[in-house]
ZALO-862237 format. One record per residue (C-alpha): z, x, y; residue number from 1. Coordinates in steps of 0.2 Angstrom, whole numbers, plus 5000, padded with zeros to 4 digits. Layout:
// ZALO-862237
{atom {Z, X, Y}, NUM}
...
//
This chain:
// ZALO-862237
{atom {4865, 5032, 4819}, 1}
{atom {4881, 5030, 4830}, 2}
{atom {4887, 5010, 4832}, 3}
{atom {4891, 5014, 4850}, 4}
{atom {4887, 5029, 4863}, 5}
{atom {4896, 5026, 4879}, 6}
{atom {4892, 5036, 4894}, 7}
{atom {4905, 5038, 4909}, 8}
{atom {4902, 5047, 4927}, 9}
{atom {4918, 5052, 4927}, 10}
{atom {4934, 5055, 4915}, 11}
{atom {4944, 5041, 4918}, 12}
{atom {4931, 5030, 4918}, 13}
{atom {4928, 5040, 4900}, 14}
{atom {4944, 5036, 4891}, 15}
{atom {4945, 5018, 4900}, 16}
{atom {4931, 5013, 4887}, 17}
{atom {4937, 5026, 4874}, 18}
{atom {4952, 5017, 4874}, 19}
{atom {4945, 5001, 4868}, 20}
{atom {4933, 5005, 4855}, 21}
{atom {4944, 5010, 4838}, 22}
{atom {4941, 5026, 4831}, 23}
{atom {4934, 5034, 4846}, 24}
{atom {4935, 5051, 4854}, 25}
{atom {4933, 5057, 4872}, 26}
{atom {4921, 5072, 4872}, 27}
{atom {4916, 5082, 4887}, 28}
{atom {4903, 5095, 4880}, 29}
{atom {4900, 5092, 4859}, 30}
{atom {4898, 5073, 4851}, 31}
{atom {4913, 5072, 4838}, 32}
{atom {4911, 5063, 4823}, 33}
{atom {4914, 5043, 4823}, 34}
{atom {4905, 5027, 4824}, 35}
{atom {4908, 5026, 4843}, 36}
{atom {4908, 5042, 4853}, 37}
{atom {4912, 5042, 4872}, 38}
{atom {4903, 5056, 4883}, 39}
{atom {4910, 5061, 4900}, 40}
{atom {4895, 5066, 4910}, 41}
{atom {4902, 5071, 4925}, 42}
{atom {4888, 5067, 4935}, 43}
{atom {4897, 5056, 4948}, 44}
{atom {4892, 5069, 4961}, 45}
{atom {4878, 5077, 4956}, 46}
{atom {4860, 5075, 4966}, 47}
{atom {4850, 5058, 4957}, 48}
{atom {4840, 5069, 4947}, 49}
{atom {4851, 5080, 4939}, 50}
{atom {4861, 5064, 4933}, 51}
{atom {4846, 5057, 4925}, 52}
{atom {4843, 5070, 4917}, 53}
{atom {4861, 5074, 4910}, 54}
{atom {4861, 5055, 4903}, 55}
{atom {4844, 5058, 4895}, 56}
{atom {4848, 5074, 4886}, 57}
{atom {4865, 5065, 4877}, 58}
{atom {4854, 5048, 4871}, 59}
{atom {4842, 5062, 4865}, 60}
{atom {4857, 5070, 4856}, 61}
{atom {4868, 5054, 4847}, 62}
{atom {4855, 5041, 4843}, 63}
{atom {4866, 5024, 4842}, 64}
{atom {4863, 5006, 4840}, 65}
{atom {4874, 4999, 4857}, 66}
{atom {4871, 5012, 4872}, 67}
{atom {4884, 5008, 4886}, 68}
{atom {4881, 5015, 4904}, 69}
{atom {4898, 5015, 4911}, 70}
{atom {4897, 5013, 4930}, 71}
{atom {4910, 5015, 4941}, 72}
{atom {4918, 4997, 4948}, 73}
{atom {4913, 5001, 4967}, 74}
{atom {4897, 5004, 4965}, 75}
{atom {4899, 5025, 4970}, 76}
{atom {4891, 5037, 4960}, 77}
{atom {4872, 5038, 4953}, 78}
{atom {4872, 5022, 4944}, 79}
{atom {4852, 5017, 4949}, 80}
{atom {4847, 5035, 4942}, 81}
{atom {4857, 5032, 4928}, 82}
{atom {4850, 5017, 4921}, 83}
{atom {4834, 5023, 4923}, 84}
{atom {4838, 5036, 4911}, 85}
{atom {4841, 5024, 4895}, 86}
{atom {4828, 5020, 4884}, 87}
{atom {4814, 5006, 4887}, 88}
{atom {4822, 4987, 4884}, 89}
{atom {4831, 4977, 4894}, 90}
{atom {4848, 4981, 4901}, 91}
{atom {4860, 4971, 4905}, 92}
{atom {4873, 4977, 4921}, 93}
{atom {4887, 4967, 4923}, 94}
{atom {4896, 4974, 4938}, 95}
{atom {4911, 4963, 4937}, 96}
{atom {4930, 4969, 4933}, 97}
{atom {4939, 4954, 4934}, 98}
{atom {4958, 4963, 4928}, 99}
{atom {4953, 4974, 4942}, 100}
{atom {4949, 4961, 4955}, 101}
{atom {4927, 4966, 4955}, 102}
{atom {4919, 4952, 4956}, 103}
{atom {4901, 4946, 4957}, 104}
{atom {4893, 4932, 4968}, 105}
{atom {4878, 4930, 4977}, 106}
{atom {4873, 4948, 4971}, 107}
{atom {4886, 4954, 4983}, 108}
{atom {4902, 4965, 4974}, 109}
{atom {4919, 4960, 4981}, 110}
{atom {4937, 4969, 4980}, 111}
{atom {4950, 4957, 4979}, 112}
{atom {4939, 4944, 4988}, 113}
{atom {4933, 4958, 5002}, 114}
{atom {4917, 4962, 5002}, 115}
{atom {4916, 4983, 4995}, 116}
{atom {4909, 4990, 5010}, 117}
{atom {4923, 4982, 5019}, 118}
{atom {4935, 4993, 5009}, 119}
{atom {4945, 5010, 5009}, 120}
{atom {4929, 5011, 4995}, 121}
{atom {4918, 5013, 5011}, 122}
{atom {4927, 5027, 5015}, 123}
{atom {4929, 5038, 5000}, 124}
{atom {4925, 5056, 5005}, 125}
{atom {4911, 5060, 4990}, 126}
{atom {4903, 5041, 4988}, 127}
{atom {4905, 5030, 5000}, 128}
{atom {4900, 5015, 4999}, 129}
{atom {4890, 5007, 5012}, 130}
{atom {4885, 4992, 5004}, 131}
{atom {4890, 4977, 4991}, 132}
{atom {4873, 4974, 4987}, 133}
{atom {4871, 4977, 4971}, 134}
{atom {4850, 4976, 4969}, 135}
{atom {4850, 4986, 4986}, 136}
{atom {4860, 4998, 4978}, 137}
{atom {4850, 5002, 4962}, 138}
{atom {4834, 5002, 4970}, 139}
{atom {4839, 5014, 4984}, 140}
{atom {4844, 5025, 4968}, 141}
{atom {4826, 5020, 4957}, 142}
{atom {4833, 5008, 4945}, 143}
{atom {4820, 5001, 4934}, 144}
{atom {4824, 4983, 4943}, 145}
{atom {4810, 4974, 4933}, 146}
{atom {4820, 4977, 4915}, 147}
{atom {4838, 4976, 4922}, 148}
{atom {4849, 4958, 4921}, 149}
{atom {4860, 4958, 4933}, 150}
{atom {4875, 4948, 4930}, 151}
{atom {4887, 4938, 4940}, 152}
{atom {4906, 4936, 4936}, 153}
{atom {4921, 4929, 4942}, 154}
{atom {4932, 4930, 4925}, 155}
{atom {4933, 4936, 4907}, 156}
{atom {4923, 4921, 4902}, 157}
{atom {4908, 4925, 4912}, 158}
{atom {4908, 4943, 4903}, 159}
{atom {4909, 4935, 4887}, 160}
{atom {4891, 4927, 4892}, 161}
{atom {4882, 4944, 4900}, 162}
{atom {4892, 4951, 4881}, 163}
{atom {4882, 4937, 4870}, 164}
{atom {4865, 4942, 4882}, 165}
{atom {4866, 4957, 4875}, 166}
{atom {4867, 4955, 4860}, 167}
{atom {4853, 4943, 4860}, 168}
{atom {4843, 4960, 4862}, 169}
{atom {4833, 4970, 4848}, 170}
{atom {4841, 4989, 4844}, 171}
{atom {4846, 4998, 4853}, 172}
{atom {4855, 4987, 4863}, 173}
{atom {4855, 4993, 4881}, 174}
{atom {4871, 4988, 4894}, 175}
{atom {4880, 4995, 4909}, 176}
{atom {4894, 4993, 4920}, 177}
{atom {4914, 4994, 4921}, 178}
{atom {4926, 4993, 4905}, 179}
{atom {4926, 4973, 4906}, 180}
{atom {4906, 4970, 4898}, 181}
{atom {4914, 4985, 4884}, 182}
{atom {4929, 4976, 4883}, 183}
{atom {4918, 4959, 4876}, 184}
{atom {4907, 4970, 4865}, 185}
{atom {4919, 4980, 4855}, 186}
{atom {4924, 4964, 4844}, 187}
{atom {4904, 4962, 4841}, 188}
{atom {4902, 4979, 4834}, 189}
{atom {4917, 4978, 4823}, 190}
{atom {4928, 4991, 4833}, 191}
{atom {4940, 4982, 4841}, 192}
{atom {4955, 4993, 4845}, 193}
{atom {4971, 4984, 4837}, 194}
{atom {4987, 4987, 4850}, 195}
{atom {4995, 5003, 4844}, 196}
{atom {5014, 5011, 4848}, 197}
{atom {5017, 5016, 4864}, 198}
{atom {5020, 5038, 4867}, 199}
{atom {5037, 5041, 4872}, 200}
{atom {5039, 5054, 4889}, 201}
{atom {5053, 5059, 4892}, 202}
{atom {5045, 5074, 4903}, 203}
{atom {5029, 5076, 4913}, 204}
{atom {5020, 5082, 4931}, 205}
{atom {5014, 5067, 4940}, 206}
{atom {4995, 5074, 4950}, 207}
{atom {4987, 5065, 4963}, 208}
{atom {4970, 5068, 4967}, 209}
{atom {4966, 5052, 4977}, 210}
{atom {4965, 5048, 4996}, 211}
{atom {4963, 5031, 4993}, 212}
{atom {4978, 5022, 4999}, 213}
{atom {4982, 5014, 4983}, 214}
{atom {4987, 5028, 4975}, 215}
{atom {4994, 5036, 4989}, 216}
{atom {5007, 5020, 4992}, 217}
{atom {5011, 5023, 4971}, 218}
{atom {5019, 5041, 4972}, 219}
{atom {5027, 5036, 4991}, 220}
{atom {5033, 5022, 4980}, 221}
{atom {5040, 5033, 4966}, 222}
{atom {5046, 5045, 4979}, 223}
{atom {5058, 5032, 4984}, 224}
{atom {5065, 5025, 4968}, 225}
{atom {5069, 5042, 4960}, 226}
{atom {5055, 5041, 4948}, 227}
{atom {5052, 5057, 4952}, 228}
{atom {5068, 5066, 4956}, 229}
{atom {5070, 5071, 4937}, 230}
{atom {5060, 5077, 4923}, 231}
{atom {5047, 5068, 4929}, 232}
{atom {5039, 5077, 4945}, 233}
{atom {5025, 5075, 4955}, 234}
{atom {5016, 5093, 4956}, 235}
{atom {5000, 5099, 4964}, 236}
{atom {4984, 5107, 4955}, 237}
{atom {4990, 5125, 4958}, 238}
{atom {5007, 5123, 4950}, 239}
{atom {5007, 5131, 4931}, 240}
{atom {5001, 5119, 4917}, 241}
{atom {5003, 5125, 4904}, 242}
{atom {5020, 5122, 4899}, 243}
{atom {5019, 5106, 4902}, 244}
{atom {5020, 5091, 4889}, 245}
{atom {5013, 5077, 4898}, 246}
{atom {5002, 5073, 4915}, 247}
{atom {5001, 5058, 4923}, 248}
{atom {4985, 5060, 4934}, 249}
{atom {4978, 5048, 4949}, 250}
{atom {4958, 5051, 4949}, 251}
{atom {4943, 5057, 4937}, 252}
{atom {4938, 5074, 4947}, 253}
{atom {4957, 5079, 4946}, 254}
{atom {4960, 5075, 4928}, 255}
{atom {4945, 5084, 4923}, 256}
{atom {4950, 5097, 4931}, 257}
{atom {4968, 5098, 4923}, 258}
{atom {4960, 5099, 4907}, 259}
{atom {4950, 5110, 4912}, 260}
{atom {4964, 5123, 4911}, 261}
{atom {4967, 5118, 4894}, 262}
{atom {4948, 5122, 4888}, 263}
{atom {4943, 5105, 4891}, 264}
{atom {4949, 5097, 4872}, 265}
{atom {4944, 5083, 4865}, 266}
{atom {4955, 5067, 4871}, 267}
{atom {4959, 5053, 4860}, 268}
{atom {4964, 5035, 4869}, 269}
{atom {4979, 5027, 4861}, 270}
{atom {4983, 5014, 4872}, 271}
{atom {4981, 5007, 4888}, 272}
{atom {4997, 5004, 4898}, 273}
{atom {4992, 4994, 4910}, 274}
{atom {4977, 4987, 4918}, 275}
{atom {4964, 5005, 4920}, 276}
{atom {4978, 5014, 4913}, 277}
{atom {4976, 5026, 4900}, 278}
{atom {4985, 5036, 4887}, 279}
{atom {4978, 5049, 4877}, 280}
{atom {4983, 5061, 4867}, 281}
{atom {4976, 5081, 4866}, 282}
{atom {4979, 5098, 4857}, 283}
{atom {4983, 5110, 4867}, 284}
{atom {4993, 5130, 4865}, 285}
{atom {4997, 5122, 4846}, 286}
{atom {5005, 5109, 4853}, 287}
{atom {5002, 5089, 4855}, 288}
{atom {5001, 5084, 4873}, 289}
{atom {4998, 5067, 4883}, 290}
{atom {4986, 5064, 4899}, 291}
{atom {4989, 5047, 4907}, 292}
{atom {4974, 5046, 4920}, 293}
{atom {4972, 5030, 4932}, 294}
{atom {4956, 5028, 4943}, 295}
{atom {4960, 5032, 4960}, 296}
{atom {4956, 5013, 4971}, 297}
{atom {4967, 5001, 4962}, 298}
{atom {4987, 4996, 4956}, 299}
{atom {5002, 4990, 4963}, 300}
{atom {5012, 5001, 4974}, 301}
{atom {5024, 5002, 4959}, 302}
{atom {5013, 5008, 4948}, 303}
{atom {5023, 5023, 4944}, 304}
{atom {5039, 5014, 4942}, 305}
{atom {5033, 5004, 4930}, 306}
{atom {5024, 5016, 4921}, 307}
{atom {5042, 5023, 4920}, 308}
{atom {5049, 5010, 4913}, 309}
{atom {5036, 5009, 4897}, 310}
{atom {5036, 5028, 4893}, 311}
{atom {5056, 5031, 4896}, 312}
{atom {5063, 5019, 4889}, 313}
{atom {5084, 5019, 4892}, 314}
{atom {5082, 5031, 4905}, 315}
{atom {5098, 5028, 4917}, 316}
{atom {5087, 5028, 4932}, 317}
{atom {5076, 5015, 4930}, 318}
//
C-alpha cells in the first residue's frame, strides 16, 4: 500500500502536489513505483460521469493509506463528481490557497478578496464559474454532501487544523482541495520534500495557453524587458519541439499537450520556483529535459522576469 495517492484534473495541478511530496513521480497513464504516487487524470473537461469514473478505476489500481483529490483553486472542473468517486469515509475539502490568495469564508470562495464568480474565473472559456458557493457547487455536481467537511481558511494556520482533522480519521484517509491542505500533510506522512538546487536554463520556448489576463500581462511583461528577445523565446504549439531543452508553459491543457509530443514521460518535481511554479524534469530523445508549468489565473505581471532571474543566473540582460 502506497503512503499517498494524489489525484489532479489537470497537469499543473499534478506536479504542484508532486512537487511537495519527496520521492514522487508525475504519471499520466501507468503508476510508478514510490511511496506517493501522483496521477494526472485529465478529467477537468470531461462529462461528470466519465470523471467519476476515471478517479474510481485509479483508487481501484494503487491502494494507499492518504488519498488526496486535488481540485482546482476556482472551483472549475468536476470536483462534486470527483469526490463522490473516493471510497466511503469522511472527506475533508479544504478549498482554501492562501499563497495563492483563495480564501474561504462564509462558505463563499474569494480571489484576492473578490468573490470567484466576480472574476476573469467567471469567464474562462471551458469552466466557468458561476458561483463561489462552495456547497452549491458540489451538490449541483452530486457530492456526497452528508460525508464531506468542508473547511474554511483564511491562512496556513487554518490548513494546518482541516490537516490535523484528517488525520484524526481511520485508513484510508480521505481529503481534497488545492496544494495548500497537501502542503500541511506531507510532513504527517513522513515525505516532506527538503528544498533542492535549482536547474540552470540557459535556453527554452516560453508557451502560453491561457486567456486569462494574468498570464497574458506576464509574457507582454517579458516582451518588454527583453526576457524574451534571446535564447529564451516565446513559441506557439505548432512550432517544432523536439529540439528543445526546456519549456516554460502557462496552463495544464497546454502542457499536457507539450508532453504529449514527447510520448507523455514520466515527470519528476524538483522544485517549485515560485508560489504554483513548478519545475520538473523528463526524459525525452535520450536526453534530460525541463518543463516549468504555472496554472494559468494567477502571478505577478513579472512572472517571467523573475523567473529569469532564478534560472539564468549572470545573464547580462536581466
Amino acid at each position: 500500500m502506497r503512503k499517498v495517492l494524489v489525484l489532479a484534473d489537470d497537469l499543473t495541478g499534478a506536479l504542484e502536489s508532486g512537487v511537495l511530496l519527496d520521492g514522487a513521480a508525475v504519471a499520466l497513464h501507468a503508476a510508478p513505483a514510490g511511496p506517493a504516487v501522483v496521477i494526472d487524470t485529465e478529467s477537468r473537461h470531461l462529462p461528470p460521469p466519465e470523471a467519476r469514473r476515471r478517479v474510481a478505476r485509479w483508487i481501484e489500481q494503487i491502494p494507499a493509506e492518504l488519498i488526496y483529490k486535488k481540485t482546482d483553486s476556482t472551483l472549475r472542473g468536476n470536483i462534486g463528481a470527483e469526490l463522490a468517486a473516493l471510497p466511503p469515509g469522511r472527506i475533508h475539502y479544504a478549498p482554501a490557497y492562501p499563497r495563492l490568495g483563495r480564501t474561504v469564508r462564509g462558505g463563499l470562495l474569494y480571489v484576492d478578496g473578490v468573490p470567484v464568480e466576480q472574476t476573469a474565473f467567471a469567464r474562462d472559456p471551458l469552466s466557468p464559474v458561476r458561483t463561489g458557493c462552495i456547497r452549491e457547487v458540489l451538490k449541483r455536481q452530486g457530492a456526497p454532501l452528508q460525508r464531506i467537511v468542508i473547511h474554511e481558511g483564511a491562512s496556513d494556520a487554518d490548513l494546518e487544523t482541516a490537516a490535523a482533522a484528517v488525520f484524526a480519521e481511520p485508513l484510508p484517509r480521505l481529503a481534497a482541495g488545492p496544494a495548500g491542505l497537501l502542503a500541511c500533510l506531507a510532513p504527517r506522512v513522513g515525505l516532506a520534500r527538503c528544498p533542492a538546487p535549482l536547474p540552470v536554463i540557459p535556453e527554452c520556448l516560453v508557451i502560453n495557453g491561457s486567456a486569462h489576463p494574468a498570464s497574458i500581462a506576464q509574457i507582454e511583461t517579458a516582451r518588454s524587458s527583453g526576457v524574451l528577445s534571446g535564447a529564451w523565446r516565446a513559441a506557439p504549439m505548432q512550432d517544432s519541439l523536439l529540439e528543445s531543452p526546456a519549456f516554460i508553459v502557462f496552463g495544464g491543457d497546454t502542457a499536457r499537450a507539450v508532453l504529449g509530443r514527447f510520448g507523455d514521460p514520466v515527470l519528476f518535481p524538483v522544485a517549485e520556483l515560485l508560489p504554483g511554479v513548478v519545475a520538473s524534469r523528463f526524459e525525452a530523445g535520450g536526453r534530460t529535459r525541463w518543463l516549468v508549468t504555472k496554472a494559468g489565473g494567477f502571478g505577478a505581471p513579472d512572472l517571467l522576469v523573475r523567473l529569469a532571474r532564478l534560472l539564468q543566473p549572470g545573464s547580462s540582460r536581466l
